[in-house]
C-alpha positions, 0 to 999 in steps of 0.5 A: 491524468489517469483515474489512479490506483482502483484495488488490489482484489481478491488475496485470501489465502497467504501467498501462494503459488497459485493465488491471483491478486488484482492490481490496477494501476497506473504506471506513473506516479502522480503530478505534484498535487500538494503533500499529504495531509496527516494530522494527528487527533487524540491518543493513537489516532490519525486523521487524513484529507483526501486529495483532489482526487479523494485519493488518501495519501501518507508518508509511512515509517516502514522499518525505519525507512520512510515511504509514500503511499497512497491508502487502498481499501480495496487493497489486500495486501501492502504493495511495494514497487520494486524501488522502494522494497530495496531501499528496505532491503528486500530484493526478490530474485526471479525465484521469489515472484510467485503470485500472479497478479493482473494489473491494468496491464496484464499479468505479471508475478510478485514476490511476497515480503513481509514487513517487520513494522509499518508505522504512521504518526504513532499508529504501529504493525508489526509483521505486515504481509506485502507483495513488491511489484516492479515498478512498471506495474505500480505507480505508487505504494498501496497501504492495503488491508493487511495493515488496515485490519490490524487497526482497531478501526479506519472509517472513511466519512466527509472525504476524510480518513480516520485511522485508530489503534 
């Protein structure tokens, strides 16, 4: 089985034109391994296991639909495959794919999206920036920094997770 999602790196600026975001991943999702393992602690905090991978999977509210992904620290941004952005309603044309993106297989572009509320077991964001990459390009959804940096803390520590708002 391959090694999995590694990052999505540098994503400084808002989408742009001409900003390169780094994406490895691998073009099949993973085999069966179990569901995610979410508990919810005290107050707005959720406290996630890894997998036997270490690899911290989630099953997310995102305008009221729910989607996998797997939590990417190394992530910039909230990364959709193509798929799961239309069952969102979002449908980039040619023209929305605007940034340029190397993956484990070269470069593609991506379009940018912003998502309207992304929530897990009670912990909410609103207006999330994202890309959506074709699903060839992406294995599984990443739930990246643009998320995570809204919380009031994610700690990873004793192969858990810990997420706070």
């Amino acid at each position: 089985m391959a090694a999995g999602v590694a990052a999505v790196a540098v994503y400084a600026a808002r989408v742009a034109d001409h900003n390169t975001v780094a994406v490895v991943a691998d073009a099949h999702p993973p085999a069966a391994a179990g569901a995610p393992s979410q508990q919810r602690a005290s107050g707005r905090s959720v406290i996630l296991q890894g997998d036997s991978q270490g690899h911290f999977q989630v099953e997310a509210d995102v305008d009221g639909q729910r989607l996998p992904f797997m939590i990417d620290t190394g992530a910039s941004l909230v990364i959709l495959r193509e798929s799961d952005a239309a069952v969102l309603g979002i449908h980039p044309v040619i023209n929305d794919y605007t940034a340029t993106v190397s993956t484990a297989n070269g470069k593609i572009k991506a379009a940018p999206a912003k998502l309207g509320r992304v929530e897990i077991d009670g912990i909410e964001v609103d207006d999330v920036d994202a890309l959506v990459l074709p699903d060839a390009a992406l294995g599984r959804n990443l739930l990246g920094v643009s998320f995570l940096s809204r919380l009031s803390r994610y700690q990873y520590a004793n192969g858990r997770m810990v997420l706070e708002q």
